[in-house]
SERO-4910 file (N, C-alpha, C, O; in steps of 0.05 Angstrom, whole numbers):
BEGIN
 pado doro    nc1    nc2    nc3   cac1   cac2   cac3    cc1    cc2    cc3    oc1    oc2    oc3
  Unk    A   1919   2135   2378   1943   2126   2365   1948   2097   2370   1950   2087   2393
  Unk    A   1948   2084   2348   1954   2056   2349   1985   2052   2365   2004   2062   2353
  Unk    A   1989   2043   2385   2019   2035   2404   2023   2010   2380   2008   1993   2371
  Unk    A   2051   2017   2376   2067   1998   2365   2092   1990   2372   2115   2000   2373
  Unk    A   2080   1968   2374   2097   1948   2388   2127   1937   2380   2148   1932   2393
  Unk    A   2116   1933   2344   2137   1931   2326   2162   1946   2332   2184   1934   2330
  Unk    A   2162   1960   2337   2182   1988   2346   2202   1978   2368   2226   1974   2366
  Unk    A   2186   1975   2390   2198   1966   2421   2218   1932   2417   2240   1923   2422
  Unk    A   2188   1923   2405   2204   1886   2404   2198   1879   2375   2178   1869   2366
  Unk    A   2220   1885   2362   2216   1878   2330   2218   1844   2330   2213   1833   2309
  Unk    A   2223   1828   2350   2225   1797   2344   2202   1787   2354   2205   1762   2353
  Unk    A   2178   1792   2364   2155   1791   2372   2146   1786   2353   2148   1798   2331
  Unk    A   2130   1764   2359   2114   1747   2334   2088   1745   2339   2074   1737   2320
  Unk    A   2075   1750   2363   2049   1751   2370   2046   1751   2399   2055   1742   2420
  Unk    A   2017   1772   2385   2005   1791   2407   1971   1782   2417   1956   1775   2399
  Unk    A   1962   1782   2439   1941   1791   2446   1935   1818   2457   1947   1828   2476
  Unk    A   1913   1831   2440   1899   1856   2440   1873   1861   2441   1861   1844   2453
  Unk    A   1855   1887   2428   1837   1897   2435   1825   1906   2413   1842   1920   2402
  Unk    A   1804   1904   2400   1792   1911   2383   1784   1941   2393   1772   1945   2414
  Unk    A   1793   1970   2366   1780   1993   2384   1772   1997   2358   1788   1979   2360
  Unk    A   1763   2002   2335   1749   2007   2313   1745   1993   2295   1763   1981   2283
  Unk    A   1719   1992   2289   1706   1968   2269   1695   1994   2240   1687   2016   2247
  Unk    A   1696   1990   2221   1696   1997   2191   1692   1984   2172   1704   1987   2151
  Unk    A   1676   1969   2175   1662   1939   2144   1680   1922   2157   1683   1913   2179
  Unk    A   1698   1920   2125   1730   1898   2129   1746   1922   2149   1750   1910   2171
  Unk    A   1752   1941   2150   1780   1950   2162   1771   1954   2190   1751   1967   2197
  Unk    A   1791   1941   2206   1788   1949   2231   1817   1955   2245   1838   1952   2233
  Unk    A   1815   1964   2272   1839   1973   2290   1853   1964   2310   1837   1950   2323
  Unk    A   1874   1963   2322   1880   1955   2344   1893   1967   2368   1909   1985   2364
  Unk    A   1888   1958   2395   1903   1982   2414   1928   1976   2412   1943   1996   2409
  Unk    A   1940   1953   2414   1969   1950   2402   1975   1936   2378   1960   1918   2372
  Unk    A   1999   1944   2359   2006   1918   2337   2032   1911   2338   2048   1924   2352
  Unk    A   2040   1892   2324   2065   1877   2321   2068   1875   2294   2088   1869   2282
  Unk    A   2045   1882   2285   2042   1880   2246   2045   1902   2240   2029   1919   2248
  Unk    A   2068   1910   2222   2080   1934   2206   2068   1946   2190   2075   1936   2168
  Unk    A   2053   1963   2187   2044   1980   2159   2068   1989   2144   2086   2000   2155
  Unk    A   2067   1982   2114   2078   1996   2099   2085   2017   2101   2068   2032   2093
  Unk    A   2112   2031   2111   2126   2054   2109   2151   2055   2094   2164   2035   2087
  Unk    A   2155   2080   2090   2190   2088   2085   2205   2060   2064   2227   2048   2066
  Unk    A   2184   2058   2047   2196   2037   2031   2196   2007   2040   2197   1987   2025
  Unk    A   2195   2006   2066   2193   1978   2082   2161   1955   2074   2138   1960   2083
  Unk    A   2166   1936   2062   2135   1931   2056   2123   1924   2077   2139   1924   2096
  Unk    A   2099   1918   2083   2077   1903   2102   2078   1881   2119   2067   1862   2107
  Unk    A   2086   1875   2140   2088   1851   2145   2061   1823   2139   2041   1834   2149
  Unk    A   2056   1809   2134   2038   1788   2130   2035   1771   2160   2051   1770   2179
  Unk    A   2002   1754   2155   2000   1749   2179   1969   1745   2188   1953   1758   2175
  Unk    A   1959   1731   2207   1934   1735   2218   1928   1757   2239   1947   1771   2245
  Unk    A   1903   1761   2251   1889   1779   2263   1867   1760   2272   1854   1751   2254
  Unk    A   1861   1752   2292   1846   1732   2301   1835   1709   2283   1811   1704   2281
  Unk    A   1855   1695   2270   1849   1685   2259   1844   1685   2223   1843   1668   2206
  Unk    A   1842   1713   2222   1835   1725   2193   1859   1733   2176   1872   1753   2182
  Unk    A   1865   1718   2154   1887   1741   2142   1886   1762   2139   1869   1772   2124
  Unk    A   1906   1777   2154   1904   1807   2135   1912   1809   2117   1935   1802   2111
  Unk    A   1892   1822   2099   1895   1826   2064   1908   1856   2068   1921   1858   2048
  Unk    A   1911   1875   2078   1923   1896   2072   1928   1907   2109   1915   1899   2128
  Unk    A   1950   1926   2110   1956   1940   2134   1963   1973   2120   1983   1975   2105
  Unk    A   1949   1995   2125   1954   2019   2121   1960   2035   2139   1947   2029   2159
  Unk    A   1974   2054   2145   1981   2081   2159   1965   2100   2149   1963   2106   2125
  Unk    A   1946   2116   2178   1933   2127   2173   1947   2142   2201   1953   2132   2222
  Unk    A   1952   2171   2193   1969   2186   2207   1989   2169   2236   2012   2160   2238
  Unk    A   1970   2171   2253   1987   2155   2266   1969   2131   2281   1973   2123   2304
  Unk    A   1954   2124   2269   1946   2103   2270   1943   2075   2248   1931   2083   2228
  Unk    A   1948   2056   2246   1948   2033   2227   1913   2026   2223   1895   2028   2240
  Unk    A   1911   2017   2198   1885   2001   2198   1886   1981   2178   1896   1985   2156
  Unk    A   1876   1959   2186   1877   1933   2185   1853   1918   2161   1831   1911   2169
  Unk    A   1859   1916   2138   1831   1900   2127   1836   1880   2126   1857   1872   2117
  Unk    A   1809   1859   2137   1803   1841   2131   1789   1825   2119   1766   1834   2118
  Unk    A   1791   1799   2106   1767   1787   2097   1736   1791   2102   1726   1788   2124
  Unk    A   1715   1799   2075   1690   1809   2085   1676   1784   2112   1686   1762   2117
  Unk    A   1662   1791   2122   1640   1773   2139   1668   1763   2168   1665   1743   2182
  Unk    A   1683   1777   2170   1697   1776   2193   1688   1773   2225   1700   1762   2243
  Unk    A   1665   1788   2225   1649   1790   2248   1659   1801   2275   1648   1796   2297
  Unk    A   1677   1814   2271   1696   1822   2287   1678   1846   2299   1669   1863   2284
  Unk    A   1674   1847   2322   1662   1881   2335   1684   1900   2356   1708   1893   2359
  Unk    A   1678   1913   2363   1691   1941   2381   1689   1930   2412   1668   1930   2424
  Unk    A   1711   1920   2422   1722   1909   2448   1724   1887   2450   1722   1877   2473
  Unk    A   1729   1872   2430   1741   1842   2422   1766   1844   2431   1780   1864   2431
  Unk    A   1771   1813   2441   1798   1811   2454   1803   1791   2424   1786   1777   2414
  Unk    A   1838   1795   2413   1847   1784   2397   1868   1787   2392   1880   1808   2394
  Unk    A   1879   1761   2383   1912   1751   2379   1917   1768   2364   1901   1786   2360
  Unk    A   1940   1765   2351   1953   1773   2321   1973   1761   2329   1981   1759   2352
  Unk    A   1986   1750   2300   1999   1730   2293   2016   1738   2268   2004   1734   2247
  Unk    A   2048   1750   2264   2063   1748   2239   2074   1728   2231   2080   1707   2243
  Unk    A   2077   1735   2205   2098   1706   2186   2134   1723   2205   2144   1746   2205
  Unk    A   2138   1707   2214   2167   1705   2230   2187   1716   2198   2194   1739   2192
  Unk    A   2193   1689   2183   2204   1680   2164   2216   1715   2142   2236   1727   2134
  Unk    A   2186   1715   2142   2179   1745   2121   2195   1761   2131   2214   1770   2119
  Unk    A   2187   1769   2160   2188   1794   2178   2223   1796   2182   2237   1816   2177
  Unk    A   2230   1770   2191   2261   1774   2195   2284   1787   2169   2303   1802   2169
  Unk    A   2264   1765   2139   2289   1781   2126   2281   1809   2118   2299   1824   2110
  Unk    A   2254   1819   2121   2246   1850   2115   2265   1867   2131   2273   1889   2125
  Unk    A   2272   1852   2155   2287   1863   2180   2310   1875   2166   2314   1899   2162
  Unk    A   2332   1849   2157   2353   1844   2146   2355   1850   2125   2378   1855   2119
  Unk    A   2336   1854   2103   2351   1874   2079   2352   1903   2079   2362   1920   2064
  Unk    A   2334   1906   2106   2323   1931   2107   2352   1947   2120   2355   1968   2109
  Unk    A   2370   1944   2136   2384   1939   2143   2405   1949   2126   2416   1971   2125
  Unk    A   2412   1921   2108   2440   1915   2088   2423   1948   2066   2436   1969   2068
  Unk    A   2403   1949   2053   2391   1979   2047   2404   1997   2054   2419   2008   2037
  Unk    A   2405   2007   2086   2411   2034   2105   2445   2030   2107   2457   2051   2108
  Unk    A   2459   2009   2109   2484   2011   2101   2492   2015   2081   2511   2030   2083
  Unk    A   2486   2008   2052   2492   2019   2030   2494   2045   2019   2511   2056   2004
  Unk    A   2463   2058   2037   2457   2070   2028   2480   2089   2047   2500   2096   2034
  Unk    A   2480   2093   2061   2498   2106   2078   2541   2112   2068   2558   2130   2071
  Unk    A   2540   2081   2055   2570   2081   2045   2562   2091   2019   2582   2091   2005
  Unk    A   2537   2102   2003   2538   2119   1980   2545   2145   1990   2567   2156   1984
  Unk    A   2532   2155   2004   2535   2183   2014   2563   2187   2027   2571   2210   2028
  Unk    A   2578   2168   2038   2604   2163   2033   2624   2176   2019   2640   2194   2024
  Unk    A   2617   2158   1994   2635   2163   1978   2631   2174   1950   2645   2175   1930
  Unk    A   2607   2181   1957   2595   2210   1933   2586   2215   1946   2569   2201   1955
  Unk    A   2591   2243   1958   2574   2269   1975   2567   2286   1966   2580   2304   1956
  Unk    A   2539   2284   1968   2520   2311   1960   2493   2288   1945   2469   2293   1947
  Unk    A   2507   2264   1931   2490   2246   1918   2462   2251   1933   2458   2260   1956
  Unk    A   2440   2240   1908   2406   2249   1924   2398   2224   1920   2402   2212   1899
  Unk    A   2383   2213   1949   2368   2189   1942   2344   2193   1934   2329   2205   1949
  Unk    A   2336   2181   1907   2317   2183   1900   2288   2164   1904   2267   2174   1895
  Unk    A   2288   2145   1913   2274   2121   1914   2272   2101   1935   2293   2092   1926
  Unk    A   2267   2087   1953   2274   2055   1956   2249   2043   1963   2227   2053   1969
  Unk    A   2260   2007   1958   2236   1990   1966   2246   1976   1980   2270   1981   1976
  Unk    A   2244   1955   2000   2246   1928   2010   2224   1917   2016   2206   1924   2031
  Unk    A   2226   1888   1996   2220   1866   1998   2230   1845   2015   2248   1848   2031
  Unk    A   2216   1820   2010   2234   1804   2031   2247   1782   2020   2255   1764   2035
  Unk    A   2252   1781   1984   2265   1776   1966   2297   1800   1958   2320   1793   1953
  Unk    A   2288   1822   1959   2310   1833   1954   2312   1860   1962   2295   1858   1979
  Unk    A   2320   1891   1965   2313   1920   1970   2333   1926   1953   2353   1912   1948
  Unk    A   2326   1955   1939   2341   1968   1924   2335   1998   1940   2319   2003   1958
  Unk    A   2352   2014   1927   2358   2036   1934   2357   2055   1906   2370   2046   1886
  Unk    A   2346   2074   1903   2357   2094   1883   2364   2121   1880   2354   2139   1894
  Unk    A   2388   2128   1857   2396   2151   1866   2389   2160   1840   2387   2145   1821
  Unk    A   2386   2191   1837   2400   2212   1820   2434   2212   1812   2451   2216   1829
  Unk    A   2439   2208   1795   2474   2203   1783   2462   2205   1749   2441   2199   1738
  Unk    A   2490   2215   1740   2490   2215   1708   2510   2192   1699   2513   2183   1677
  Unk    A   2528   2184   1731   2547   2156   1722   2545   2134   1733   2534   2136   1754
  Unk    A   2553   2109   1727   2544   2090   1745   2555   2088   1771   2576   2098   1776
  Unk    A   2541   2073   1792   2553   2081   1813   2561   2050   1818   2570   2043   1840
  Unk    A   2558   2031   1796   2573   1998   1803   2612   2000   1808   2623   1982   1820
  Unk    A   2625   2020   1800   2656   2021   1812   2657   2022   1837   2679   2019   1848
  Unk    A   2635   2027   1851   2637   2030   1887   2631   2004   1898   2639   1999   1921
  Unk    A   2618   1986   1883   2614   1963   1891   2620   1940   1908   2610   1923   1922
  Unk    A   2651   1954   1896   2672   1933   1911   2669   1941   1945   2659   1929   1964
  Unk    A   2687   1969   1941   2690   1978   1962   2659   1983   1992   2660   1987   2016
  Unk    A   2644   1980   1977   2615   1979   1988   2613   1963   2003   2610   1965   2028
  Unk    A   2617   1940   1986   2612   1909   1997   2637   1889   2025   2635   1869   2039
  Unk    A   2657   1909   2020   2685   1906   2028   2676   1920   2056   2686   1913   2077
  Unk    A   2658   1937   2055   2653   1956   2085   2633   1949   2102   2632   1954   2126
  Unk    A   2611   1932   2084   2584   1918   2098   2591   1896   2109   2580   1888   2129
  Unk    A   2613   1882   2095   2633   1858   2108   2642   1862   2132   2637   1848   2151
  Unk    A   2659   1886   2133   2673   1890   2163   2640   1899   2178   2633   1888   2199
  Unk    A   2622   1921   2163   2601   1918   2195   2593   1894   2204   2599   1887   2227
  Unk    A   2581   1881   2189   2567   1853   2193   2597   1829   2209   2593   1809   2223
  Unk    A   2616   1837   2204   2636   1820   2222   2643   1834   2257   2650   1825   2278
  Unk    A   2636   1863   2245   2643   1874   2279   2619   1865   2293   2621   1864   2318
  Unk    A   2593   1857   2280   2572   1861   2310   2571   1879   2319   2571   1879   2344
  Unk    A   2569   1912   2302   2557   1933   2327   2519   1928   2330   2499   1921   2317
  Unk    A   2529   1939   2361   2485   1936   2368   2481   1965   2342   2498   1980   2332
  Unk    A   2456   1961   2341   2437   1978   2319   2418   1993   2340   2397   1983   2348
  Unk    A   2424   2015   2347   2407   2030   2366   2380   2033   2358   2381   2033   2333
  Unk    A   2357   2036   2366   2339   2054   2350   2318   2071   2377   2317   2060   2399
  Unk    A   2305   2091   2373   2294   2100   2393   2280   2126   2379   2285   2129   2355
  Unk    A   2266   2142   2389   2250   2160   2383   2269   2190   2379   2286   2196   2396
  Unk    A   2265   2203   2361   2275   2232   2358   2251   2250   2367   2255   2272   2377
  Unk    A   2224   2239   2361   2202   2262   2373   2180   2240   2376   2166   2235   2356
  Unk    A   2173   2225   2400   2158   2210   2404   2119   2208   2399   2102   2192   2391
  Unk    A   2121   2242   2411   2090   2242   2396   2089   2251   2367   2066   2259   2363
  Unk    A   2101   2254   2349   2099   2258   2328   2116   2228   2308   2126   2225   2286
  Unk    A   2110   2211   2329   2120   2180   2321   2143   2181   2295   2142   2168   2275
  Unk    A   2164   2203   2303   2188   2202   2292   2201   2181   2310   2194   2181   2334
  Unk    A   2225   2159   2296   2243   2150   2306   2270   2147   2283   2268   2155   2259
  Unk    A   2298   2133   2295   2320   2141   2281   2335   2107   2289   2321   2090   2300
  Unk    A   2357   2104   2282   2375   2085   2288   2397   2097   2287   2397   2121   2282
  Unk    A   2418   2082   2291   2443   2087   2301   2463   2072   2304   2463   2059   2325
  Unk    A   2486   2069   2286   2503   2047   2291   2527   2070   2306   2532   2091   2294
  Unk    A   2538   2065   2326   2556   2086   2340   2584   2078   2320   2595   2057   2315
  Unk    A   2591   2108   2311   2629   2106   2297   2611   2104   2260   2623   2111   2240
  Unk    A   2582   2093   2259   2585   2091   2225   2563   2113   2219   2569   2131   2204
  Unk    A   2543   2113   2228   2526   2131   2217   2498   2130   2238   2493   2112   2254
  Unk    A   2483   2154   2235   2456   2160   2244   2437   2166   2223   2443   2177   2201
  Unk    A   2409   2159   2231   2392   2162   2204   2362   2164   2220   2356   2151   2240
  Unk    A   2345   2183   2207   2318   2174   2216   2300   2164   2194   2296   2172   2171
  Unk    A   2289   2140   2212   2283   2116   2202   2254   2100   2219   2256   2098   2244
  Unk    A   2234   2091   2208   2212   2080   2223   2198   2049   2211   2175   2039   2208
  Unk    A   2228   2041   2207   2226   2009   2203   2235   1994   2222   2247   2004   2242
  Unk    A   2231   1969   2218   2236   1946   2237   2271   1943   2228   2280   1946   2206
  Unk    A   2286   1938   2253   2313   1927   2252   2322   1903   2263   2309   1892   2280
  Unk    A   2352   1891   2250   2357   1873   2276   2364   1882   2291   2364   1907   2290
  Unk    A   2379   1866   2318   2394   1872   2349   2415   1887   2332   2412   1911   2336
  Unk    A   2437   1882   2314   2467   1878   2307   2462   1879   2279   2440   1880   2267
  Unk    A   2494   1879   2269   2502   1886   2248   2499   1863   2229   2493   1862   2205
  Unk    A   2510   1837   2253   2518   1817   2249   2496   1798   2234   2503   1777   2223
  Unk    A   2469   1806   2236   2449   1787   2240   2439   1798   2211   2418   1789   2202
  Unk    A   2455   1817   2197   2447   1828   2163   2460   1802   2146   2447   1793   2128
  Unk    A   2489   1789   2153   2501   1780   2144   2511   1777   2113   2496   1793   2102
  Unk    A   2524   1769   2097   2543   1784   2069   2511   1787   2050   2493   1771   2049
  Unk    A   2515   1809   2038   2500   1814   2017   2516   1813   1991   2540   1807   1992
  Unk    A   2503   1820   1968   2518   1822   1937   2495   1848   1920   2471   1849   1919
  Unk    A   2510   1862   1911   2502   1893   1899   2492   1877   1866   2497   1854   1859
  Unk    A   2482   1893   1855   2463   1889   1828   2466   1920   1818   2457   1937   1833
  Unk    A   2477   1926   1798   2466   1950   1792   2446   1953   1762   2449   1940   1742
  Unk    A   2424   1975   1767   2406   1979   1751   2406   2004   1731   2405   2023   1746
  Unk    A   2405   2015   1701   2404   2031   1695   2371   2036   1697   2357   2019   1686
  Unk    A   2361   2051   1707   2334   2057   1702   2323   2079   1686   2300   2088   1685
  Unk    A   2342   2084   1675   2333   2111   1661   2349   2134   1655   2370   2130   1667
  Unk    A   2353   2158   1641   2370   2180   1641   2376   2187   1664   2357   2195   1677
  Unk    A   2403   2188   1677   2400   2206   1711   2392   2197   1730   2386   2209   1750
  Unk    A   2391   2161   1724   2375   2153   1754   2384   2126   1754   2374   2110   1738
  Unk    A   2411   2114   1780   2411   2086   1780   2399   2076   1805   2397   2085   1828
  Unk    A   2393   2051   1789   2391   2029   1814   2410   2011   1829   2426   1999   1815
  Unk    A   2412   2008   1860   2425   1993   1866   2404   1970   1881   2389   1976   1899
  Unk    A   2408   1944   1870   2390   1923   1878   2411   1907   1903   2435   1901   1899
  Unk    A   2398   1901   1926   2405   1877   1946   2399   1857   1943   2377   1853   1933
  Unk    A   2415   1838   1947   2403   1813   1965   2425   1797   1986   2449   1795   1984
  Unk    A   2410   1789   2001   2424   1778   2021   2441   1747   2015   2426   1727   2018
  Unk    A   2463   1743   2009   2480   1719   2011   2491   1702   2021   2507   1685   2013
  Unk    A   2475   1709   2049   2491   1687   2074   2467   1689   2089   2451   1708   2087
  Unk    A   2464   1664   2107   2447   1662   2141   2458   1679   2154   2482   1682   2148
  Unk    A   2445   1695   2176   2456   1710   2193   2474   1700   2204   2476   1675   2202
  Unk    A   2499   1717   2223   2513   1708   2245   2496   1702   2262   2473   1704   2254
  Unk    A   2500   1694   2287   2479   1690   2317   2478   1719   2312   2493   1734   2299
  Unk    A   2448   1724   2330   2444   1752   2346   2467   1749   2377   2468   1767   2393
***
């Protein structure tokens, strides 16, 4: 099982590690700091000794890594890795302003089904099942991500079943969720977002993020 590091120290920007499996381009690592694509969360970007990684996959519970052909990389190489900071932080942070939204939907329509989400490090949307729009909550949405992001609660996160690389977050007094993305410290560090809404179809809206302010301090 690939140890991930991402998990423990999401502000960690680079690592030295160990080469444990070589595969043409894709190879492995004993630890990472580079995020595979999960749960809607995209990929973090970035080198691997030097090499861009062109793709990062989840493969049960291990990640694998492709890189550029003629890499030359072999099995017990010692090697850096290196993320885009920039990327990683706001993936952090919409990912974030996402799980609060999404949280003050179930709020204030209970039973609502989420149907969808993505984050980018341009914007995250969320989608539900509804036959009405859900832009009248908007206000009040945005009115509630205001007061989290002004209280500064810490953002817990920690494991619900460790070998089965479940983990969850936790803001104490607003909500619990399980979840296996990267977060910030605080609430504070999401700072004001603005809602978008999307019709996508018969029975299915979109709600689009984006972030509207620099963080508070961590």
């Amino acid at each position: 099982m690939t140890h991930k590091i991402f998990w423990s120290a999401p502000y960690q920007t680079k690592l030295d590690t160990v080469i444990t499996a070589v595969d043409g381009d894709q190879v492995q690592v004993a630890e990472t700091i580079f995020f595979a694509f999960s749960g809607g969360q995209e990929s973090d970007t970035g080198k691997l000794a030097g090499h861009p990684v062109l793709r990062a996959d989840k493969r049960d519970l291990d990640i694998v890594y492709t890189l550029p052909t003629g890499h030359g990389l072999q099995l017990g190489d010692a090697v850096t890795m290196q993320i885009d900071w920039e990327r990683r932080y706001r993936l952090m942070r919409l990912h974030f302003a996402a799980e609060m939204v999404l949280q003050l939907v179930y709020q204030l329509r209970p039973g609502i089904e989420r149907i969808g989400a993505h984050i980018a490090p341009d914007k995250a949307r969320v989608d539900f099942a509804s036959e009405t729009s859900l832009a009248p909550l908007f206000a009040e949405i945005e009115a509630a991500t205001r007061d989290l992001v002004a209280a500064g609660h810490p953002i817990r996160t920690a494991f619900s079943d460790e070998q089965a690389g479940r983990r969850y977050w936790e803001v104490e007094g607003f909500a619990r969720m399980a979840c296996g993305g990267t977060h910030p410290r605080t609430t504070a560090e999401v700072g004001v977002i603005r809602l978008k809404r999307k019709n996508t179809g018969k029975g299915k809206e979109r709600i689009e993020i984006v972030l509207d302010t620099s963080p508070h301090p961590a």
